[in-house]
Each structure stands twice: as C-alpha cells, then as structure tokens.
N, C-alpha and C positions, 0 to 999 in steps of 0.2 A: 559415423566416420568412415569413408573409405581407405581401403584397405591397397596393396599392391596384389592383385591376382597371382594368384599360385602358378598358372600356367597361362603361355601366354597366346593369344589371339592371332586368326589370320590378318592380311594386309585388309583383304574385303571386310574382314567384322567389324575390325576397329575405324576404318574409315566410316562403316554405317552407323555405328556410335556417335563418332566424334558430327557425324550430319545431323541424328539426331538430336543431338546439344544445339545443334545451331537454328532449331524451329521454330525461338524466339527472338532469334537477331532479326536487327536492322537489315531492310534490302535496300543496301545501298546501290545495288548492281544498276539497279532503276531510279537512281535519284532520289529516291526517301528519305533518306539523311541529310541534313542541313548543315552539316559539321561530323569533325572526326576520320571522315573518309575524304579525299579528292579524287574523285575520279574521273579519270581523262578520258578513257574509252577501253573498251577490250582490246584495244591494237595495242594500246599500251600497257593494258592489265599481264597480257601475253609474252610480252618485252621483258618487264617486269619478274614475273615467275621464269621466263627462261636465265635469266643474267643470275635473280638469286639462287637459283639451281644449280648452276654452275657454280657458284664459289660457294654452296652449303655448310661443307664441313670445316674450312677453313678457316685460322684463327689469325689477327692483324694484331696481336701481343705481340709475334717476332717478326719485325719486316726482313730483316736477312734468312729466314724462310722463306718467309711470301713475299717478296717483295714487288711484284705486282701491286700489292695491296696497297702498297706506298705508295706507288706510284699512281696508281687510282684514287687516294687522298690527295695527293700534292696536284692531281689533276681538277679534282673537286673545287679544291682549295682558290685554286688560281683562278677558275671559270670563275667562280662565284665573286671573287674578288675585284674582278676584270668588270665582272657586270654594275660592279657596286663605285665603279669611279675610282678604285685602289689601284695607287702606281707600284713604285718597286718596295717601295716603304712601308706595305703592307701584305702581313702574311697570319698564317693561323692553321687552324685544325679541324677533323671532322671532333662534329663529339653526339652525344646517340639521341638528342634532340633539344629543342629549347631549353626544357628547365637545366642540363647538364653545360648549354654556350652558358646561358645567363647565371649558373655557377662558375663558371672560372671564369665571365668577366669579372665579377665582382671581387673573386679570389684573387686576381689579375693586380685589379685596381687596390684593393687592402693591400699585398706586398709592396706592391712598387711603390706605394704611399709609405709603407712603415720603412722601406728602406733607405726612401731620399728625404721623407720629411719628419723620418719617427714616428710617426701616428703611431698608437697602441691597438686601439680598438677599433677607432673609424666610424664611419656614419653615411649611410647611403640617403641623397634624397631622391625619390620616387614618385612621378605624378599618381593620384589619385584612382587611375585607372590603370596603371602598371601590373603588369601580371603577377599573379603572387607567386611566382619560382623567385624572385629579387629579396621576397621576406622569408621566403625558404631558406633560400642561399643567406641571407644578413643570419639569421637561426641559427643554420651550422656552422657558420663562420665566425660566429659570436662579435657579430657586426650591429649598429644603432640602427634605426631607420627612421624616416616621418616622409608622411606624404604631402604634398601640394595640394592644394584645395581646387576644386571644379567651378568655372564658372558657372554661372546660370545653362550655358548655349554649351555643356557638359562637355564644353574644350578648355585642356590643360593652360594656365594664364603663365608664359613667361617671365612675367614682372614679379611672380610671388617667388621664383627661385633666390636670388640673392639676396633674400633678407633669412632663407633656409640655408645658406651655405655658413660653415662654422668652420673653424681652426681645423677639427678633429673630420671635414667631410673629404670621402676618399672617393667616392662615386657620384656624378650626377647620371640620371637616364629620362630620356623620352624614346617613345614608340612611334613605330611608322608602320601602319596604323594600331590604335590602342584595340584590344581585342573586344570592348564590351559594344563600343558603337561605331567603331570603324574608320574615325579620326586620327590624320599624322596630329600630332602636338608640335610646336614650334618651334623646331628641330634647328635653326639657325641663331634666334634670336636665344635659347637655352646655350647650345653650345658656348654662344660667345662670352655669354656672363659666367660657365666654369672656367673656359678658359681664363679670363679675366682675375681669376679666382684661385688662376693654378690646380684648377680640379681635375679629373679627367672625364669623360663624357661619353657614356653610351647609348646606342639607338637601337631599340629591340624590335629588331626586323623582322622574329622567329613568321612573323603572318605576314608583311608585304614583301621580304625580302627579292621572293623571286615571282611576285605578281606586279608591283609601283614602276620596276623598271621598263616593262614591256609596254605596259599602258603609256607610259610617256614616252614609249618611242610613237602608240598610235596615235597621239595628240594630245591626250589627254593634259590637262593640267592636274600636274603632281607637284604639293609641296614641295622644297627641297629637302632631302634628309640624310642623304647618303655620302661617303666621300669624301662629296665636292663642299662640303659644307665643312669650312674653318674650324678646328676645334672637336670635332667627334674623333673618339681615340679606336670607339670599338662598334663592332657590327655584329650581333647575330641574325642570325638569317635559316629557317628552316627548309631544307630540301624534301621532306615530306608531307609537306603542304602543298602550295602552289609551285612546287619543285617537281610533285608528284611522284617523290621516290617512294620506295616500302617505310613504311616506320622506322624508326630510329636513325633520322639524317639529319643531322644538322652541320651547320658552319660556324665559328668564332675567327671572326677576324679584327686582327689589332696593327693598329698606327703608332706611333713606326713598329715595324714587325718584331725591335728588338726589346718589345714588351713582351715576347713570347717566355724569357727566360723568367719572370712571375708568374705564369702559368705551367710550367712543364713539371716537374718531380723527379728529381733522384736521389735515388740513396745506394748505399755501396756496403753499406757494416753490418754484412750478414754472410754465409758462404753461398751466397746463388748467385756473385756478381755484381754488376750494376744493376740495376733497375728503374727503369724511367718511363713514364707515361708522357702524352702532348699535354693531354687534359684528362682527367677523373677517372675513368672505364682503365682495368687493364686487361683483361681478354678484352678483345673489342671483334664483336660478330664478323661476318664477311657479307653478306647477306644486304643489310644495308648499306656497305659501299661502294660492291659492285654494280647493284641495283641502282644507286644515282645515277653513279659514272656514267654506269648505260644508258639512264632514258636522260641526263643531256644532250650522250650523244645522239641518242636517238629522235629526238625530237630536232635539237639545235635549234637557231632563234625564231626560225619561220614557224617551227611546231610551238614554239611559245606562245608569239605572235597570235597565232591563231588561237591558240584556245585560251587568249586573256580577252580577246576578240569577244569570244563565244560568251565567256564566263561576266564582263563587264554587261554584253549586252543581256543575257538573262537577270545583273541584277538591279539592273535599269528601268525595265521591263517590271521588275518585283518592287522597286519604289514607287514607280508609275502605278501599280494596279494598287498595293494597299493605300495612297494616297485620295484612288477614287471610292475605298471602302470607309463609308461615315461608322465613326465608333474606333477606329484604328488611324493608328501613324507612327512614323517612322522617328525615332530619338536620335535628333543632333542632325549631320549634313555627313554620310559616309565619306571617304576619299577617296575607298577603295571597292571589294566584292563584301564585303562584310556591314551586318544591319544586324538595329534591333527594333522588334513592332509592340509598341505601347499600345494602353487605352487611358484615356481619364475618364470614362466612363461606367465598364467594365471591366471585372476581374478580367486582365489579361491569358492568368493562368488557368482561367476557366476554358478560356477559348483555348487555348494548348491541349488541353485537356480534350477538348472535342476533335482539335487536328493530329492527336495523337489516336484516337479510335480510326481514324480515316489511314493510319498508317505513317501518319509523318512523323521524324523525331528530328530534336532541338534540344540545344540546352537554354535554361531559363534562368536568369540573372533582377537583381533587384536594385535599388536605389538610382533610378527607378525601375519597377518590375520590366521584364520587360520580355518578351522571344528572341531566342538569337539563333540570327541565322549564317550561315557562311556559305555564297555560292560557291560553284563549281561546275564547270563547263558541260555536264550532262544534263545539269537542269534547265538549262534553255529546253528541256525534251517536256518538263513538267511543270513549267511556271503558271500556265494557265488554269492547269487543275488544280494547285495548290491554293493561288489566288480564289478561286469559285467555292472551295474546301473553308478559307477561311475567311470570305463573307456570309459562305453560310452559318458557320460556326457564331460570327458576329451577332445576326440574327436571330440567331435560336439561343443561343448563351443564354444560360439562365445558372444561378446561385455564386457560390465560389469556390474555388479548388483547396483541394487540403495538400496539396504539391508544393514542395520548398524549391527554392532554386537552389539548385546545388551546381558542380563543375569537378571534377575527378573523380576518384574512385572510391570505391565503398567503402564509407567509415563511419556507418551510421551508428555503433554501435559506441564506438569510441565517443564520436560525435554527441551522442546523447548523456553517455558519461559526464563529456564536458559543461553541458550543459547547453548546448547552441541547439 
C-alpha cells in the first residue's frame, strides 16, 4: 500500500516519476489510439495546455467570483446551441462530460414528468445500442428502463417505440451516432411518436454533436437529428471529443430552455446560504472550461471544417481498405467517423490481439464481437499502416483470444464478484 512520503520531492523528481508511470500508456501523440483521445494536432495540443494553465487554480462553484467562468459557459453554451439549430428557446449548461449531460437529462425529463403528469417513478425507453450512462442514470435516479430491439442491419427500428411507450414513460432517446457502430437512429420518425405520446425526447449527441454538423456543411448526407427536427426536447453533445476540448466537457441543452428549472438545484435550509448548482458537479474545475471556450475560439468553423475534412477522409480510407481485406468487415453502414471491424470467420479478438502487439489500442465490444474504432484527424498520418498491420494480422491469426470486451474502468474485481 503506498504511503504519503515523509518529505517531499523536487519539481524534477517527481516529474521523472510521474514519466516513468507513463511507459506503459498509449501513444496517442502518433495516432495509436483508436478512441479515448481526439487529437487535432500539437498546435492545438499547445492552445490547449496554455488556456488550462491559465485558469488552473480556479474554482466555477462561485461565478460572482470568477465570473469570467460564466461567462465562458454561457459562451460554450450558445456556440454549441447555435450549431445544433437552437433558437432563443433553447438554452443549457456545461456539465463535466457525457455520462454527467445524459444524467440530468433524464433527471430533467423524471421532474418535469412527475410535476405536470405526476409520474412517480417513470420509465426510460432506450434503443438497444444506447450508451449505458442512460442505465446508470435510470440506477440512481431510481428510474425503469427497457430497450428497443435491433434490427438485423443493427439499426434502431422506429416502429418498435410506440408499442414501448407506457402511462409511466418520462424519457424517450435516440443517438446521433450510436457509439458501438456508428449509426444516427431515426431521430425524426422516433421524435414524432414521443411527441405524439406527450413524451419528451432526447438525442445523445455526446459523439456527433460537434463532428455531424460540419460534415453536413461539406455535403455530406446527415440524417436529420438535431433541432431542426419536431419534437426533440434535449441534446447532449460532448466538447471533448470532436469538440477537442481537454476532458471533462460537455453541453446539455433543453427546449424550451425553461426546462432548465428541472435540472438546476437549490436549497437554502442550512447556515451557508443558498446553494445551487446548473447540473450535478458543485466545485466545478476551470481547466475544462476555459480550455473549450478557447480551442472554439481558436479553431472557429473553418478549423472544424477542416479537420472533419481530414478525419471523414481517413475514415473512408479505413472502410475502403478493410473492405479489401478477405476475413474482415465493417458492421452496419457508419454515418459518421466511427466503426466496428467484424469477422465471421475468425476470432476477431484474436486479431486485436495481434494489433495490439503492433502497438495499436481499441476497445472491443460484442454482440456482435467486434473492434471499435473512433477516428480522429491525425490518423489520416496512419491509415495505411494500420490497414497492412491488420491484414497481416488476418493472415497469420491463428487460435482465439482469452480477451473480454470490456468499456470503462477497472472493475474487474467487483466484476468477477458479480459474476460477469
């Protein structure tokens, strides 16, 4: 068990320490990572560490302190909003990433259901491929859930929602794109049957939010998902992703905006005053907000532009080339920068396995097993080698992996407890 040291280290020792811890990470700096990281380039890595340098120490729990901070959310806030088709009727908050929007949506959608329709308990329905922060969130919020069944073409089927919707349901959601294979869900034709339903309706953007819009300004055909589409109440959208801010960024935006008053928190019956939070976090770092703020400003549309540019054509390029490797293929038809590469062959995970010696990492996912990949605008530097990495791999593969797919963090211990 380590201990806190008796005395303490110079700035040089411990930085050689903390280098040494790092001899087994991902080198993402060069594209190796498939997911996790987004990286846009050292110009922006650069941008990046100056902005959160500067607001380091700084705490967004008092904005009549910092109130800078405020206003570098209500900046966040609107950009993101603005991009997403939201007019004046829509407004929201940062909160420190996905799983934390996708909790006060649902938080959002249980009050404002038990207060205009009485619901008690409430019932989320959830496609099949929806991220599990929505079962997280139904968990603590002591919310029902069921999901939607998959078609065959492992696209969410509109038609199955309204025979799911019940007295007691306070949420519907589709994804734009769903995270395992990279599909928007039918984001128009779902909305209108909650609507219809009096339900509310949200669309977990945390992964295209700030990649779908750009590609549809370069032509791309993009579902509709955003906004503009009838009947969606709420949008998350992560800004550390194809936002490319530091970690812990995200957006929660709600139509009309004065669903905010279900999401905010106060209380007053105590001697500290009022106390209120937007959403969940109450210190709330500075680090990640200054750090969006800046690289929108710093980039602005044309730096998007360009590197959804970059990032679509590498992973074009990356369907294209496993397409011409027999033994592999691509599950479903992406919409966006995100894939997964099957075999019905071969253990898939074998082959992971082997592109994992080569230095690549991925997370790996099942039903059906699968590699997942997420590009990002520096791998147009490494498409080609990864491609020739894994037909090699194809070829030589031989046995099968004793490798689980997993996705978060280490709980293997618990995990085995439980029994999984």
């Amino acid at each position: 068990m380590k201990e806190l040291p008796v005395t303490g280290s110079s700035l040089e020792a411990v930085m050689g320490q903390l280098r040494a811890l790092q001899v087994s990470d991902a080198d993402y700096h060069n594209a190796r990572t498939w997911g996790l990281i987004y990286n846009a380039g050292p110009d922006v890595d650069a941008m990046l560490q100056a902005a959160a340098g500067h607001v380091l120490l700084e705490n967004a729990l008092n904005p009549f302190v910092f109130p800078s901070l405020r206003e570098m959310q209500g900046d966040v806030v609107s950009i993101a909003a603005h991009l997403l088709h939201g007019g004046d009727d829509v407004g929201g908050a940062m909160t420190s990433g996905g799983t934390e929007s996708i909790f006060m949506a649902v938080k959002t959608a249980r009050d404002r259901m038990r207060a205009e329709r009485g619901i008690v308990k409430g019932r989320l329905v959830i496609p099949r491929t929806a991220h599990p922060a929505f079962i997280k969130a139904a968990h603590l919020l002591d919310v029902e859930w069921v999901h939607m069944p998959l078609g065959e073409d492992l696209r969410t089927r509109a038609s199955d929602l309204e025979r799911l919707i019940t007295r007691d349901t306070v949420l519907c959601v589709g994804s734009a794109p769903a995270y395992p294979f990279g599909m928007v869900d039918p984001i128009p034709e779902m909305a209108r049957i909650a609507a219809e339903a009096g339900v509310p309706f949200h669309v977990d953007a945390c992964l295209g939010g700030f990649m779908l819009p750009f590609l549809e300004r370069l032509g791309f055909a993009i579902p509709p998902w955003d906004f503009r589409v009838p009947g969606v109440t709420s949008i998350s959208a992560d800004l550390h992703k194809y936002g490319y801010a530091v970690k812990g960024a995200s957006v929660i935006l709600h139509r009309p905006k004065a669903n905010m008053r279900h999401q905010v928190f106060l209380f007053s019956d105590w001697p500290g005053g009022i106390y209120g939070t937007q959403a969940f976090l109450g210190t709330k770092p500075a680090t990640p907000i200054g750090a969006a703020w800046a690289v929108l400003h710093y980039l602005g549309e044309e730096g998007y532009l360009r590197l959804a540019r970059e990032t679509i054509d590498a992973t074009r390029r990356l369907i294209d080339g496993v397409a011409a490797i027999d033994g592999v293929h691509v599950w479903g038809e992406p919409d966006m920068t995100v894939l997964a590469i099957g075999s019905r062959d071969q253990d898939i995970f074998a082959i992971g396995d082997a592109l994992e010696r080569h230095g690549w990492h991925f997370d790996r996912q099942e039903q059906p097993a699968a590699l997942h990949l997420m590009a990002s605008p520096r791998h147009r530097l490494v498409v080609d080698e990864f491609l020739a990495d894994l037909a090699a791999a194809v070829t030589h593969n031989a046995g099968t992996s004793t490798r689980a797919a997993t996705y978060g963090d280490d709980v293997s211990a618990e995990a085995a407890a439980e029994g999984f």
